[in-house]
N, C-alpha and C positions, 0 to 999 in steps of 0.2 A: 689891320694888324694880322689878323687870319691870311688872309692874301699873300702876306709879304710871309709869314713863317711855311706857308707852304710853296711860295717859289723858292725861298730857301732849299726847303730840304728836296723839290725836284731837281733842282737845280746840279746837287751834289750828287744827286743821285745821277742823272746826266753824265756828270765829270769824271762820275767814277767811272761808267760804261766805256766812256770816251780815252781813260786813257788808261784804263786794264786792257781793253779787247780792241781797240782801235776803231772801234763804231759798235752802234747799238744808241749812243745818244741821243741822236736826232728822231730815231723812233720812237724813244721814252719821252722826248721835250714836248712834240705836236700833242698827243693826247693830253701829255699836264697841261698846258697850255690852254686846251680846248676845255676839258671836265673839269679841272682844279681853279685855272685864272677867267675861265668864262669869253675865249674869243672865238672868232668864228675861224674852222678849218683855215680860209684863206688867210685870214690875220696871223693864225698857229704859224701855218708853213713862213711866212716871209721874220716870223719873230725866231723862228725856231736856225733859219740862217743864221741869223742872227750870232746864236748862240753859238750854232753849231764853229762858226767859223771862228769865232775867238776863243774855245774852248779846244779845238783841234791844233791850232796854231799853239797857241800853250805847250799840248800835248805834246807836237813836233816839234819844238823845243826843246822841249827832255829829253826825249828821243836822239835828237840830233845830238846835241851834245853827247850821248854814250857811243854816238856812233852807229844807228842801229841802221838809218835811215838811209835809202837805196836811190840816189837822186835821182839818174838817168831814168831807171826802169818808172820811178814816179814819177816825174816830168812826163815821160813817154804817153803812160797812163792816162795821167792829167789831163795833156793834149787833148786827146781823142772825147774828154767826156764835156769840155767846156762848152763849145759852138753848140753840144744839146741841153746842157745845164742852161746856158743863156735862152735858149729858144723856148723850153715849157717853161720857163720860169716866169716868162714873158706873157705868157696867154694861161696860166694856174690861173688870177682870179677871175676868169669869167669861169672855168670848169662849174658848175653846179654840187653843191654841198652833199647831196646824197652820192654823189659820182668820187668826188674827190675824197669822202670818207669812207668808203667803201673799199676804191681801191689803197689808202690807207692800210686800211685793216689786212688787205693781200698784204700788203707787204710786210707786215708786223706780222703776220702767222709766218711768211716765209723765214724773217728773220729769226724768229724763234727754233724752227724746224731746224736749221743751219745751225742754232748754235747747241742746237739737244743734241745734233746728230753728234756720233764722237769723230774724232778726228783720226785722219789715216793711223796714223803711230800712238791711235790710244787705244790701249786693252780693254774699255769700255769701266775701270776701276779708280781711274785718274792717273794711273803711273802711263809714263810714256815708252814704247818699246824701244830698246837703239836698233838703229839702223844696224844690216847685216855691214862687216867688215870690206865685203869685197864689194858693198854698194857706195858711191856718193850720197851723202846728202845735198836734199834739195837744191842749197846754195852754187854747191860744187859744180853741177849737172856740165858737162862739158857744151860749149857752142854748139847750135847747129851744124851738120856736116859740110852740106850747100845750101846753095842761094834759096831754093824751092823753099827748103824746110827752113829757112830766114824769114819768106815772103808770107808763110802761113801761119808763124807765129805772130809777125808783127799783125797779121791781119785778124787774128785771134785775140789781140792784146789790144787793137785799135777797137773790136765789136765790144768786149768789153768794157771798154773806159766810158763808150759812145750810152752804151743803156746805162750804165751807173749815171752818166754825166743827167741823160733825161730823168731819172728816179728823183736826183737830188733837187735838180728843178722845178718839178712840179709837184714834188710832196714834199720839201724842207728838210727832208734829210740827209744827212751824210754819205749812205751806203758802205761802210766800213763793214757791214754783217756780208757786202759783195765783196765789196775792194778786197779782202784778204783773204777769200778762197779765189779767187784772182789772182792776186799778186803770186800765191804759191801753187796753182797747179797751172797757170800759164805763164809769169815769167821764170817761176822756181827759185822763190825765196823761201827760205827757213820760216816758222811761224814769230819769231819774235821781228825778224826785217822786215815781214809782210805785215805785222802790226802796226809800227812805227810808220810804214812807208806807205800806210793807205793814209796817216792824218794828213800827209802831206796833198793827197790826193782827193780827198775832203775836204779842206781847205781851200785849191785851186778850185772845185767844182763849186763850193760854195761861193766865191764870194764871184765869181762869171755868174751866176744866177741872181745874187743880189744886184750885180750891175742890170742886170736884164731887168731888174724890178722896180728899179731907182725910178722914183715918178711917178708911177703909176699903181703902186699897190699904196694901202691903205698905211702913213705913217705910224710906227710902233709907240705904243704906249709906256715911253721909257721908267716911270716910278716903279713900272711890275718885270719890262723886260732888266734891267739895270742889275738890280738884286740876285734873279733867277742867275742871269750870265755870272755876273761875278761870285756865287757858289758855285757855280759851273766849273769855273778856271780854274778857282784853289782846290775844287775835288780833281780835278785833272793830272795833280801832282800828286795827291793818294791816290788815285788811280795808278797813277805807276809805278808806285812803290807797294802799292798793295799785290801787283802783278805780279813782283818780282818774289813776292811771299807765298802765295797759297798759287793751286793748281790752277793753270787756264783752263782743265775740262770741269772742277768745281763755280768758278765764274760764269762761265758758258751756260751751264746749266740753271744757274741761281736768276739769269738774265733772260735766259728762255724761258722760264713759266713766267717771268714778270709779263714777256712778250705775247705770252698765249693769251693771257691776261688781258692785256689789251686790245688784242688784237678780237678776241669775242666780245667785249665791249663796243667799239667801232663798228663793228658785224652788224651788232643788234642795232646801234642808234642810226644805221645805215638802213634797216631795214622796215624797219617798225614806225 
């Protein structure tokens, strides 16, 4: 019973991350997973797909429907990170448990540092600046002039999607705390299109990694994974509505020390 009320409330907690801020939950799922349900890192990362992927898909749902969601540019995205999502994903469990929790833990400080930091157009108070009159917004940005400046961005957009795609593979996470300073300072979406339009791109990288994994990783322990997911999903829906209420630099923040959190935890059990 313990078990099952605490994949519960990880669970929610997950959904909420996943569809306030558009990633963050797969960094919160492996450590539940691992300290709260008792699995081992490599069993975390392939359960934590898991979630991640029906919890995102959810999300992208909502999303879609409002319309937020950026197909081209996430498909685009997508593309480039899949062939390496499937590749670590594929050779994750032989990684060694002090290696793969360790670097773990990089990545949960990184993701926390990214979402403490404030964002271009925040005053550092939660209100957001407007843009000057005679600037575009993000969305607007006119095309490239030529070809060059076409072939550097796509090649900036492809190295991106490529390291997200291996993150998501080999540590079971989403990468939405990348995907969405991505989506808006390389292909220049708005913060709420780049929100929506990373689940989409979480989604594609997760479930290419799960295919990489089909057979070979240790089958998931559905009575614990089951539960955990399915709070997952229906926080996924407060998650978006709770988005559209309070500030995304007050989220951000509340999610960052969750992450610092975590992420010295993982440190230590990595080292000690």
């Amino acid at each position: 019973m313990t078990a099952l009320v605490l994949g519960l409330a990880a669970g929610a907690v997950v959904g909420l991350a996943l569809g306030a801020l558009g990633g963050g939950g797969g960094v919160l799922a492996v450590p539940a997973l691992v300290y709260l349900l008792g699995l081992t890192p490599a069993e975390a990362t392939t359960a934590s797909l898991l979630i991640v992927t029906a919890t995102s898909a959810t999300a992208l749902y909502a999303h879609a429907r409002d319309g937020h969601v950026r197909w081209s540019a996430g498909l685009l995205f997508a593309a480039a990170g899949a062939v390496p999502a499937a590749l670590t994903g594929s050779v994750a469990d032989g990684v060694p448990r002090p290696v793969l929790t360790a670097a773990f833990a990089a990545v949960a400080a990184l993701a926390a540092l990214r979402m403490l930091r404030p964002a271009p157009d925040d005053d550092g108070t939660g209100h957001v600046r407007p843009a000057p009159a005679d600037r575009p917004a993000p969305a607007d940005r006119p095309a490239p002039a030529d070809r060059s400046e076409r072939a550097v961005r796509s090649v900036r957009i492809a190295a991106a999607g490529a390291g997200l795609g291996a993150v998501t593979g080999l540590l079971g996470v989403g990468g939405g705390f990348l995907a969405v300073p991505a989506l808006v300072g390389v292909v220049g979406l708005r913060m709420r299109a780049a929100v929506a339009t990373s689940l989409l791109v979480i989604t594609v990288n997760a479930l290419a990694a799960l295919a990489a994994r089909a057979g070979t990783a240790t089958p998931p322990d559905w009575a614990m994974i089951a539960p955990f997911t399915g709070a997952a999903v229906l926080a996924a829906w407060d998650g978006k509505r709770l988005a559209a209420r309070l500030r995304s630099s007050t989220l951000q923040r509340l999610f960052g020390y969750v992450l610092l959190g975590v992420a010295a935890l993982m440190l230590a059990d990595a080292v000690l």
